[in-house]
C-alpha positions in Angstrom: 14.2 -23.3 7.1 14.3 -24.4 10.6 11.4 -26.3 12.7 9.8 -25.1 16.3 7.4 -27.2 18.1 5.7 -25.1 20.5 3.6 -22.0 21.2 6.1 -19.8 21.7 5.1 -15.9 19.9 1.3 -17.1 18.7 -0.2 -14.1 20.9 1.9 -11.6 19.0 0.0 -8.6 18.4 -2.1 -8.4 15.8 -1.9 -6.4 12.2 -4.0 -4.9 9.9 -4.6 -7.0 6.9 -3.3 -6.2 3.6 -6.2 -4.8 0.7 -6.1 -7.6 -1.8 -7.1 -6.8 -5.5 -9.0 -8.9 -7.3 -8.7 -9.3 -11.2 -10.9 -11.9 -11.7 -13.5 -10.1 -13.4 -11.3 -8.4 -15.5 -10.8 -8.6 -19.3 -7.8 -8.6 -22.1 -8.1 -8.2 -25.9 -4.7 -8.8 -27.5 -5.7 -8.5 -31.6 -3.8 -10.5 -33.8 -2.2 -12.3 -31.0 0.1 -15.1 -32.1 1.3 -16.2 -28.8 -1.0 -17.5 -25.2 1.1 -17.6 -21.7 1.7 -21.0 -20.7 3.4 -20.2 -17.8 4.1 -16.8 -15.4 6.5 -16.6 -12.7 7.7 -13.9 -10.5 10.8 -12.5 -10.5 10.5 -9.2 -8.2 13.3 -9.4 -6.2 11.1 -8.6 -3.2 7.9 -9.8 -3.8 6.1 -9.2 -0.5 3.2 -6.9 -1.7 2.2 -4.7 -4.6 2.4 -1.3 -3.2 0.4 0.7 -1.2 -3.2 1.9 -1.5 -5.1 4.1 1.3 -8.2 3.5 2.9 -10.9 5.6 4.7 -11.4 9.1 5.6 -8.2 9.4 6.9 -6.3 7.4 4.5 -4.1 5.4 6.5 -1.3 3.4 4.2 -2.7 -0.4 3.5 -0.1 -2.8 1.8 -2.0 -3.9 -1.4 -1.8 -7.9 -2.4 -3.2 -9.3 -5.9 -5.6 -12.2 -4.7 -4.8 -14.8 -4.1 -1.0 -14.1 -5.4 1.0 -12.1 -7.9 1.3 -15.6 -10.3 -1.9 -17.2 -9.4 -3.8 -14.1 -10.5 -2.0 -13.2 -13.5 -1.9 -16.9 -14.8 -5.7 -17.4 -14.4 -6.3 -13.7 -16.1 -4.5 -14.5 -18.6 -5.8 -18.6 -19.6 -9.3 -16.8 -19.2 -8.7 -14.5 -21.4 -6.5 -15.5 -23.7 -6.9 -19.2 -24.4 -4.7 -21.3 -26.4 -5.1 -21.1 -30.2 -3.9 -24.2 -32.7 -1.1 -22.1 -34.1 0.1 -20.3 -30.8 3.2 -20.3 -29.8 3.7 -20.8 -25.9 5.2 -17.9 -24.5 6.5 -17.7 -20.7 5.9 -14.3 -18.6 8.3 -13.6 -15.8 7.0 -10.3 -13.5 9.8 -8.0 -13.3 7.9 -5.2 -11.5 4.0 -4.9 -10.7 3.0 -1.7 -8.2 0.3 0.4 -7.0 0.5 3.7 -5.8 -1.5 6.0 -4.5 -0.4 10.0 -4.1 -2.5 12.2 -2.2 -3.0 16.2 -2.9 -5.0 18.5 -0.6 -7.9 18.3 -3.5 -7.3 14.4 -5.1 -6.1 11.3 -5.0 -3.8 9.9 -8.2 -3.7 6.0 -8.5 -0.9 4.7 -10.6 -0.6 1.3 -11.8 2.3 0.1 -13.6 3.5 -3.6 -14.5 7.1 -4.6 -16.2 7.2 -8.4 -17.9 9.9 -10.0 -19.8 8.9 -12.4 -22.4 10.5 -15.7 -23.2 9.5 -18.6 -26.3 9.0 -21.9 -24.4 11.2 -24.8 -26.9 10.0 -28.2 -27.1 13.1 -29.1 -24.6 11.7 -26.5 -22.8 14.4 -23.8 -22.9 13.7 -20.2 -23.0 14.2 -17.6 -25.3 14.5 -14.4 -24.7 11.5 -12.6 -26.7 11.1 -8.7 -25.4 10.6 -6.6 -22.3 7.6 -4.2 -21.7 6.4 -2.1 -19.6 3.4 0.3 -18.7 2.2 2.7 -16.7 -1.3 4.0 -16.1 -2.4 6.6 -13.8 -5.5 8.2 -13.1 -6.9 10.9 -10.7 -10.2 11.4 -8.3 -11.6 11.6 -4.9 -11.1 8.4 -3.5 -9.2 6.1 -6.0 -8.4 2.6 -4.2 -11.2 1.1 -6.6 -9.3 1.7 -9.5 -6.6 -0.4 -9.4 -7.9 -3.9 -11.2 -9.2 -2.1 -14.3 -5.6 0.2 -14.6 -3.4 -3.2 -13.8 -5.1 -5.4 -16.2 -5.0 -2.1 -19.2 -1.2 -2.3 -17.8 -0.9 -5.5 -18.8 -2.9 -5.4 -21.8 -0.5 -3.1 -23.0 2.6 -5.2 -22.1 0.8 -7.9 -23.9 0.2 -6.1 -27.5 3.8 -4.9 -27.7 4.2 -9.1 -28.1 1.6 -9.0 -30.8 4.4 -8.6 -34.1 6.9 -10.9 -32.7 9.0 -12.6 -35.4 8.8 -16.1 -33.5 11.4 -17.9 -35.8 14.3 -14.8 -35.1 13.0 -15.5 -31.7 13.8 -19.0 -31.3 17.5 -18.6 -33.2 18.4 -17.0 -29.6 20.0 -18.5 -26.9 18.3 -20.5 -24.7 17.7 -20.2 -21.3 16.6 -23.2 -18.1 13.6 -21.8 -17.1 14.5 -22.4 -13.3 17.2 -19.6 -13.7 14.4 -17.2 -14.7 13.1 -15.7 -11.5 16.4 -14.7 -10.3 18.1 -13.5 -13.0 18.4 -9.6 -13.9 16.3 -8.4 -16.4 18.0 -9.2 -19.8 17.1 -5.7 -21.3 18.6 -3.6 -18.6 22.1 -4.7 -19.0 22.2 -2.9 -22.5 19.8 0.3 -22.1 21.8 2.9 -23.6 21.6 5.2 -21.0 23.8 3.5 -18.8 26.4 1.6 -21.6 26.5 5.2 -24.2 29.6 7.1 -23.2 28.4 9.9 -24.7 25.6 12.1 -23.2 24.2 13.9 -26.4 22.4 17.5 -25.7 18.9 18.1 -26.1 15.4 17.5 -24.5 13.8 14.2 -23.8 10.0 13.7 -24.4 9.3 10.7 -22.5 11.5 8.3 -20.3 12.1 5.8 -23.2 13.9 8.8 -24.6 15.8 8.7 -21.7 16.2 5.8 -21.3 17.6 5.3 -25.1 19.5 8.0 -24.5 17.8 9.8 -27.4 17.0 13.4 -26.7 15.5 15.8 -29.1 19.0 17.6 -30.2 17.2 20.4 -31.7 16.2 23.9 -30.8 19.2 23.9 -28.6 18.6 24.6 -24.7 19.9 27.6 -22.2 19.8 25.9 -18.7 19.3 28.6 -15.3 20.3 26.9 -12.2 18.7 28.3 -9.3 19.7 27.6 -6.1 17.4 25.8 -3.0 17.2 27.8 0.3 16.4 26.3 3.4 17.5 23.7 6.4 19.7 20.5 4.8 19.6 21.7 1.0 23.0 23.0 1.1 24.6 22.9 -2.2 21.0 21.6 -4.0 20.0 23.8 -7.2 16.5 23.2 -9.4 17.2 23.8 -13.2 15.1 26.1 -16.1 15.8 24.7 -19.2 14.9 27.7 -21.5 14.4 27.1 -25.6 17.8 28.7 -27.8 16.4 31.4 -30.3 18.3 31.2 -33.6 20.5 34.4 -32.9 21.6 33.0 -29.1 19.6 34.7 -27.0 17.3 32.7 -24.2 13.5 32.2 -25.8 10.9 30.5 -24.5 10.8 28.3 -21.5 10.7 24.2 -22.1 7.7 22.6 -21.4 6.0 19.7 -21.3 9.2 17.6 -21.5 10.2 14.6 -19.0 13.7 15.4 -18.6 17.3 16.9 -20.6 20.4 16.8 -20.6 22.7 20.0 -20.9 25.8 17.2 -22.8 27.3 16.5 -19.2 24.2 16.0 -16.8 21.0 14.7 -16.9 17.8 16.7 -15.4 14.5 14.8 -14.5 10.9 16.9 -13.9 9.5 16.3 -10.4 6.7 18.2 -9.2 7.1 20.9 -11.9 10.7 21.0 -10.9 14.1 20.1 -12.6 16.1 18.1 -10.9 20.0 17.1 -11.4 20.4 13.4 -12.0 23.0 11.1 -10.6 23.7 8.1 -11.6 23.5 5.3 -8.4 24.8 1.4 -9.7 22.8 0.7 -12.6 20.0 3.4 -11.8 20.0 7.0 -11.1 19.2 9.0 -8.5 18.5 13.1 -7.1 17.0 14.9 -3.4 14.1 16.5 -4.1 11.1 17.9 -2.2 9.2 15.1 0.3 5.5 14.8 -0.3 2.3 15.8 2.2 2.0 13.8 5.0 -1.4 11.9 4.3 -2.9 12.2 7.3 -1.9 15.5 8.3 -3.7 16.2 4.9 -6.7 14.5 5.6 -7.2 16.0 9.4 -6.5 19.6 8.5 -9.2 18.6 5.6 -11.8 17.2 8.6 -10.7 20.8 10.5 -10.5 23.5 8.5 -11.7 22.1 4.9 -9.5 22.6 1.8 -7.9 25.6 3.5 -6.8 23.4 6.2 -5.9 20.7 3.9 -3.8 23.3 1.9 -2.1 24.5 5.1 -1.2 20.8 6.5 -0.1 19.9 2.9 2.4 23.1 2.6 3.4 22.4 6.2 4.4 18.4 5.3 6.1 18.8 2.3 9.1 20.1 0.5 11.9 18.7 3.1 14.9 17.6 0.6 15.0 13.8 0.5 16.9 11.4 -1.5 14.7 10.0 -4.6 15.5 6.8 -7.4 14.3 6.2 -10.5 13.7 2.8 -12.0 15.0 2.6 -15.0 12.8 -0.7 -15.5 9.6 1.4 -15.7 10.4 4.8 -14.9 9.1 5.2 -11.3 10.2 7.6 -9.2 10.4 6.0 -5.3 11.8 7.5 -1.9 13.5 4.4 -1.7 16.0 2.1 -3.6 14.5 0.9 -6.7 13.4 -2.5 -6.8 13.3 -2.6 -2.3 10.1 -0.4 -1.5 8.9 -3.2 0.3 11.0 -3.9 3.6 10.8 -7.0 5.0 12.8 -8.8 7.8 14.5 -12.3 7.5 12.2 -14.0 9.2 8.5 -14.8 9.7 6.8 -17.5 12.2 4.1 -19.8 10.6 1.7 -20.9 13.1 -0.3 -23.7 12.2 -3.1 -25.3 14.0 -6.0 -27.4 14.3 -8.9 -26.6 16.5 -10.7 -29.6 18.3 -13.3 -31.3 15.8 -11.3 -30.4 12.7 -9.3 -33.4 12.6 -9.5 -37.0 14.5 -6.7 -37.9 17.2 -4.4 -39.8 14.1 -2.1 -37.1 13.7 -1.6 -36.0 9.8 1.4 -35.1 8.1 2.4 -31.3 7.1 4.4 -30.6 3.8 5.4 -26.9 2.8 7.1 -26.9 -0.2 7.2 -30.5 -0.8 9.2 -30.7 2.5 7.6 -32.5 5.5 7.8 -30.0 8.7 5.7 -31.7 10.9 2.4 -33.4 11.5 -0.8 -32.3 13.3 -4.1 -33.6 14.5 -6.9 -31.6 16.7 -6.1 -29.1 19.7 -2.3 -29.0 18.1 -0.1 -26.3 16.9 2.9 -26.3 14.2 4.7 -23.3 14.5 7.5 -22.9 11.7 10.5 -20.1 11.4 10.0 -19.2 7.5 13.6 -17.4 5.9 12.8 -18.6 1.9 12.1 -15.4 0.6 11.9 -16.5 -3.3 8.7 -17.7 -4.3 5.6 -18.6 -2.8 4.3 -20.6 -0.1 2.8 -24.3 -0.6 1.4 -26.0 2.0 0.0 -28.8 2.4 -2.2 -30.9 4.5 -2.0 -34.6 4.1 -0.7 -36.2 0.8 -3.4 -34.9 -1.9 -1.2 -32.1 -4.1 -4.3 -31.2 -5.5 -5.2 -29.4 -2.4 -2.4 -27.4 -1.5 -3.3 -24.1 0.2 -0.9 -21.6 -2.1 0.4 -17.5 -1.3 3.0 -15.3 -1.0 4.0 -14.7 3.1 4.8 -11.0 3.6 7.6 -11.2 5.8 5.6 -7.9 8.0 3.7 -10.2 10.2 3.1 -13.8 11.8 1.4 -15.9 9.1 -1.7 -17.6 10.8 -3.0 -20.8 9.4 -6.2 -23.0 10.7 -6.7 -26.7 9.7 -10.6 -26.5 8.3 -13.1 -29.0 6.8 -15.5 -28.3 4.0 -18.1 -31.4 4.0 -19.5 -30.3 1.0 -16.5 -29.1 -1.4 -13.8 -31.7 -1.4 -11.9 -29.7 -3.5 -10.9 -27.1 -1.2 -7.8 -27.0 0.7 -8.6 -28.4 4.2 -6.6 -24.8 5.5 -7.0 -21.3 5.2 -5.2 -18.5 6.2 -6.9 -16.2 9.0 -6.1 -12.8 10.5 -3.8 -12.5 13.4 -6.8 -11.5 15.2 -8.5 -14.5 14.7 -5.3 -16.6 15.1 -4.3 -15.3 18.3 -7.6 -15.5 19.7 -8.4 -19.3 18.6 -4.7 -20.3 20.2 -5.8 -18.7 23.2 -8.9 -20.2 23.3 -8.2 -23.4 22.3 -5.0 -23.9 24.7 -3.1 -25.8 21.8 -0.6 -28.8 22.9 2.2 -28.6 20.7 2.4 -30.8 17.9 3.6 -34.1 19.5 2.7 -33.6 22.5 
C-alpha cells in the first residue's frame, strides 16, 4: 500500500453506484440446530461484488453489493437469527461463493441466487476443523425480479445451514486442525477430492443433477444411443450439439432423454444448456464447452419498447446464439461466460480519497488508520488520497483512535472510493465517515478547493 498527498485524480468521472441488498429483515429456521456461527469470513477469491442485477425499463447491468458487506451481513443474519444456545458448538463459516444473477428472455426475467460455505468446529485453542461444504442454488422467474434476491439468498443459506444440522461434532473435532488466519485463502477443502475430477474412470449413463456429476455417479441404466449433430454457421467450425436417446432392450434407439442435467457416453461428458447438449472439457480443476451467447439485454428491452414482444423476439433471435466459450463451477454448478471463480474484473489498483469539508473537524489535524496502519492525518478543508492494491479482505478505516467507530466495506476495485469526514452531534456511536458517491465526492473537492493533507 503506498501513500499520495495530494489532489491528483479526485475529479475522475463519476460511476453509477452499485444496488446493495439488504438482508436485515430476513429470517432463518435451522430445526434441531446443534451448532450457532461465531464467526464468518470471506474467502471468494475475488470479492468485489455479488453479481449482477438489472434495473429499469431498459435493464442496464448494476453490480449488486450485500449491505453493508458480504461478512458484516451474513454475520448479523445469522447472531439475529440464530443465537447461541448453552450446548452449541461454535462453528466458523468461510464464503466460498455468494452470486446473483439475473437472465433476461424476450417474455421474463429469472433471478438466481446461489451461496457455497465451508464449515469449520472452532477448538478451545481456537483451531479449525474441517466440518462440511454446502451449497445452494435458488432461482425463480417474473417480470421484473431484482426484488427477489434477499428472500432467495437467505432460503440459500438456510439450506447451506440445515445440511450442518446432523453433524457428528466429536468425529468432527478428531480432524485436523486448521489456524483460522489460513482460512480465507485456502482452496476449498472438498474440491480437491470431488470424484469427478480424481475417478479415472468415466462410467456410462445419465446424470440427474450436478451432484451426480459431480460424484461422478450417473444413472448406468437404460443404456444411452448418443446423435451428434453438427453446428452450422460463422466460428463453429468443428462444434457438434449431442441427442442422447434411451437404449430399448433389443438395441434399437427408443425414446429421447429428458429432463436430465448432463451424461456421459464412458469417454466424454455432455452438459444441458439451453435445451442443448453440450461436449465437456475438462479446463484445470473445472470444465469447460462453447455454446450459444445469450440476448443482448438491451437490444431486448428496446425492440420490446418498439415493436412489443414481436420486437423483443426479433432483437432476442438477432443477439444470441454466437458460439462462446462457457465454465462450470464445479463449487456450485454455475454456468458463467467467464473463468469460474473471476466474473468480477477488477484492476490492481483503486484511489481512496479522503476528506474533510470546512466545519467538520477543528484546525488540530487528526490521525487516519486503515487497517490498523496509520496513512495519514486530516483536519478541515484537507484531502488524504491513498493508492489501495490489498485486494483480500475488507476495508477498515478509521478516524482518530476509538476502534469502536471504524467505518468498515469491501472497495470494488471499478471505481475511485470517495470518503467524507462527518459529525453526528446526536449519535456518538456512528463512525465520524461515510462513504459518498463519486458524484458527490467530486463535486465537494471541487467546491471545497481541498489543501492537501499537510499542507
Amino acid at each position: 500500500m503506498a501513500v499520495g498527498l495530494g489532489v491528483g485524480g479526485a475529479a475522475s468521472p463519476c460511476a453509477a453506484q452499485s444496488h446493495e441488498i439488504d438482508l436485515s429483515t430476513q429470517a432463518l429456521a435451522v430445526p434441531g440446530r446443534t451448532f450457532y456461527i461465531r464467526q464468518v469470513l470471506d474467502g471468494r477469491p475475488v470479492r468485489a461484488g455479488i453479481g449482477t442485477v438489472r434495473r429499469g425499463m431498459a435493464n442496464v447491468p448494476q453490480r449488486a453489493d450485500l449491505k453493508p458487506t458480504v461478512t458484516l451481513a451474513l454475520q448479523a443474519l445469522l447472531t439475529q437469527q440464530l443465537p447461541a444456545q448453552p450446548t452449541d458448538q461454535p462453528v466458523l463459516a468461510v464464503v466460498r461463493a455468494l452470486h446473483v444473477q439475473e437472465d433476461l428472455t424476450f417474455t421474463t426475467e429469472q433471478a438466481t441466487d446461489e451461496v457455497a460455505l465451508d464449515f469449520y468446529l472452532l477448538d478451545a485453542q481456537g483451531n479449525a476443523h474441517f466440518a462440511g461444504s454446502t451449497h445452494e442454488t435458488v432461482q425463480s422467474k417474473g417480470l421484473e425480479t431484482t426484488g427477489r434476491h434477499p428472500r432467495q439468498l437467505a432460503q440459500a443459506l438456510q439450506a447451506c445451514l440445515v445440511q450442518l444440522a446432523g453433524t457428528d461434532w466429536a468425529a468432527v473435532a478428531a480432524q485436523p486442525g486448521h489456524p483460522v488466519a489460513e482460512l480465507p485463502a485456502a482452496r476449498p477443502v472438498a474440491r480437491q477430492a470431488y470424484p469427478v475430477l480424481t475417478d479415472s474412470v468415466r462410467p456410462a449413463g445419465f446424470y440427474r443433477t450436478f451432484l451426480d456429476f459431480r460424484n461422478n455417479t450417473p444413472v448406468a441404466s437404460p443404456a444411452l444411443v448418443v446423435v451428434p449433430e453438427r453446428v452450422f454457421g460463422k466460428g463453429w467450425g468443428g462444434v457438434s450439439t449431442y441427442t442422447p436417446y434411451l437404449q430399448e432392450p433389443d438395441g434399437r434407439r427408443g425414446a429421447q432423454l429428458r429432463g436430465a442435467w448432463g451424461f456421459s457416453d464412458g469417454r466424454q461428458v455432455y452438459l444441458l444448456h439451453r435445451k442443448r447438449y453440450w461436449q465437456l472439457a475438462r479446463q484445470g480443476d473445472t470444465f469447460g464447452f462453447v455454446g450459444p451467447s445469450v440476448a443482448d439485454a438491451g437490444a431486448v428491452s428496446t425492440g420490446a419498447v418498439l415493436g412489443g414482444l414481436a420486437g423483443a423476439a426479433l432483437a432476442s433471435a438477432s443477439t444470441s446464439g454466437r458460439p462462446t466459450d462457457y465454465t462450470l463451477s464445479l463449487l456450485t454448478g454455475r454456468v458463467s461466460t467467464l473463468a469460474e471463480d473471476d466474473y468480477v474484473t477488477t484492476p490492481d489498483t483503486v484511489l481512496l480519497h479522503i476528506y474533510c469539508r470546512k466545519s467538520s473537524l477543528g484546525t488540530k489535524p487528526e490521525p487516519v488508520y486503515l487497517n490498523e496502519k496509520l496513512v495519514g492525518q486530516l483536519s478541515e478543508n484537507q484531502l488524504l488520497t491513498i493508492s489501495y492494491t490489498e485486494h483480500v479482505g475488507e476495508m477498515h478505516l478509521r478516524l482518530g483512535t476509538r476502534k469502536d467507530r471504524e467505518l468498515v466495506f469491501q472497495p470494488d476495485f471499478l471505481h475511485p472510493i470517495y470518503v467524507k469526514v462527518v459529525r453526528y452531534p446526536d449519535d456518538e456511536t456512528r463512525p465520524p465517515m461515510e462513504l459518498v458517491s463519486a458524484q458527490v465526492g467530486t463535486f465537494d473537492l471541487r467546491v471545497i478547493k481541498p489543501r492537501a493533507a499537510g499542507e
